[in-house]
Structures are given as structure tokens and as C-alpha cells.
C-alpha positions as CSV (number, residue, x, y, z in Angstrom):
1,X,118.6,67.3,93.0
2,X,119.9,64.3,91.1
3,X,121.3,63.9,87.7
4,X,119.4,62.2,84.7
5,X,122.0,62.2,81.6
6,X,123.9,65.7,83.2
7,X,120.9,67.7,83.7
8,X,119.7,68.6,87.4
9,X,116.2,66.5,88.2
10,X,114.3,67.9,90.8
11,X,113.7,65.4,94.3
12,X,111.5,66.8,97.2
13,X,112.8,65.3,99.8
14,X,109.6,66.9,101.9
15,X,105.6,67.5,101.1
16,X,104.3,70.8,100.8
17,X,102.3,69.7,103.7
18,X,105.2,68.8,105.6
19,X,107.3,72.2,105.0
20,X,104.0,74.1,106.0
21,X,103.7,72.2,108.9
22,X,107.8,72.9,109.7
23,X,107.7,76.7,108.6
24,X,104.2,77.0,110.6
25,X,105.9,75.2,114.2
26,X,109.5,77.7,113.6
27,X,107.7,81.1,113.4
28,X,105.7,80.2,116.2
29,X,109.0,80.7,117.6
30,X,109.9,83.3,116.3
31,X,112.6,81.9,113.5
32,X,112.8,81.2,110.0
33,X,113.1,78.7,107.9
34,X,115.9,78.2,105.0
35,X,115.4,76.0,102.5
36,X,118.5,74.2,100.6
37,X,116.8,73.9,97.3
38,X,118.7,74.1,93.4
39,X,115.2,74.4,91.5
40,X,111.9,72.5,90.1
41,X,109.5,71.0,92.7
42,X,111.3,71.0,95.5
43,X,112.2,75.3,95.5
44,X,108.6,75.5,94.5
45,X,107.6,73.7,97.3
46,X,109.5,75.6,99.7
47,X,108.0,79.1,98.0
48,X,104.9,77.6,98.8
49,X,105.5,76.6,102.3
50,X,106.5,79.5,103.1
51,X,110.0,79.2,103.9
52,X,111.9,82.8,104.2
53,X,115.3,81.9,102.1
54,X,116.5,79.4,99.2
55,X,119.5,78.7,99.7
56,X,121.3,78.1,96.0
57,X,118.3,78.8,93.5
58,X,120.6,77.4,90.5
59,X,117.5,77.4,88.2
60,X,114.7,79.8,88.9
61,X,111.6,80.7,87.0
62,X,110.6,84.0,86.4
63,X,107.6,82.8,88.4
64,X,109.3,81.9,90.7
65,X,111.6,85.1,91.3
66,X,108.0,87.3,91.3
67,X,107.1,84.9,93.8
68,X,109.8,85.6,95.8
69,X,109.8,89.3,95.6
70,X,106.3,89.0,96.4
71,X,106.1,86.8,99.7
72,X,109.9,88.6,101.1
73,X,112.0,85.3,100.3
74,X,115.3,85.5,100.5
75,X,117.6,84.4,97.8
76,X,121.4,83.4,99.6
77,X,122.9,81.9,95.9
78,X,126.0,80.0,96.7
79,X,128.3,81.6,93.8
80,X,131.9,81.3,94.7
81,X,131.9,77.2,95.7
82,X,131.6,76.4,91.4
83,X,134.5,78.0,90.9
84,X,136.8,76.4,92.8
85,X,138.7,73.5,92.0
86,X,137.0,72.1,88.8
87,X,137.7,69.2,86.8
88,X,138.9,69.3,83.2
89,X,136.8,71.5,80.8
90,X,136.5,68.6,78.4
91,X,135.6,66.2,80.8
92,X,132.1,65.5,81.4
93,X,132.4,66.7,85.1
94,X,134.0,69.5,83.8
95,X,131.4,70.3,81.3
96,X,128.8,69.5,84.3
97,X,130.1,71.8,86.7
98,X,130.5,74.6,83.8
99,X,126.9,74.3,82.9
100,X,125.3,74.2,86.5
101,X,127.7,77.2,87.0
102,X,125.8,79.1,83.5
103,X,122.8,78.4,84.7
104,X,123.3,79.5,87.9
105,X,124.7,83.1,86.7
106,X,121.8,83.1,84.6
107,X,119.7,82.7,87.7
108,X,121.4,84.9,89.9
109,X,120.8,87.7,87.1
110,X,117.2,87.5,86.7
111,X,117.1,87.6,90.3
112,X,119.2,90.2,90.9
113,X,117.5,92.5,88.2
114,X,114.1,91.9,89.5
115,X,114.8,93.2,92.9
């Protein structure tokens, strides 16, 4: 995920094609697949792929949380690395790192009810 003016922006780094093709070749072995993925294309792509656990999920869909219940996918949401050492509230880093932390909770929540 990158940044466009302090909001997260979804960048696959792989096709769905390709994670099918990776999630296909690792249960033929008898392993799953986790997927580092924060939200938008890319943790869609992974649900579609396939792959057995997200790893973060900072913004899901309610779409995408049915989905998940649906296929077995694993959530593992990384909670206790945002609040660490953070910058200044009223810094925009702070204010960054406050609202990827919100919308995380938020997240988490929906997930965590739905199961």
C-alpha cells in the first residue's frame, strides 16, 4: 500500500493469475499461503486467489469479511505494532498512524463480530 495525500492506496504487487498460480503450486504441497495485504485490490486479490490468511486487513469490506468467513480465510490483524512508539499527535505522522490505527480497530470489529 502507498500513500496519496495520507490515505492508504492499494498496489498489487501480484496478478490474480499469479497468486492462483502460487496458492495452486503450495497446496499441492500440502501448505498455505499468507498474504501480507492492508486492503483494496490487492487483499481482494488474495481472497480471490485463494490464499488461506491476510495478514493485517487494515480496511476490510463487509464483502470482503463474508468472503472470508465463507472460503475459511484467516484473518491474523497486526494490532499491537500501531501502538508503539508513535510520533506527535499533531503531527501529520502522528495523525497518520492514529487514523490507520481507527480504521484498523474498525476493521478488526466487523471482523471479529461476523465470526
Amino acid at each position: 500500500m502507498a500513500r496519496k495525500d495520507g490515505e492508504l492506496v492499494s498496489q498489487p504487487t501480484l496478478t490474480l493469475e499469479e497468486i492462483r498460480a502460487i496458492v495452486d503450486e503450495t497446496h499441492g504441497w500440502g501448505k498455505r499461503v499468507a498474504c501480507h495485504a492492508y486492503g483494496g485490490e490487492g487483499l481482494q486479490r488474495a481472497l480471490d486467489g485463494g490464499c488461506d490468511s491476510i495478514e493485517h486487513g487494515l480496511e476490510l469490506s463487509d464483502a470482503q469479511i463474508a468472503q472470508m468467513i465463507k472460503q475459511g480465510t484467516w484473518l491474523c490483524a497486526t494490532l499491537s505494532v500501531y501502538y508503539g512508539d508513535w510520533p506527535a499527535a499533531d503531527t501529520p505522522e502522528g495523525r497518520r498512524d492514529r487514523k490507520r490505527a481507527s480504521d484498523h480497530e474498525t476493521s478488526f470489529r466487523k471482523a471479529h463480530q461476523a465470526a
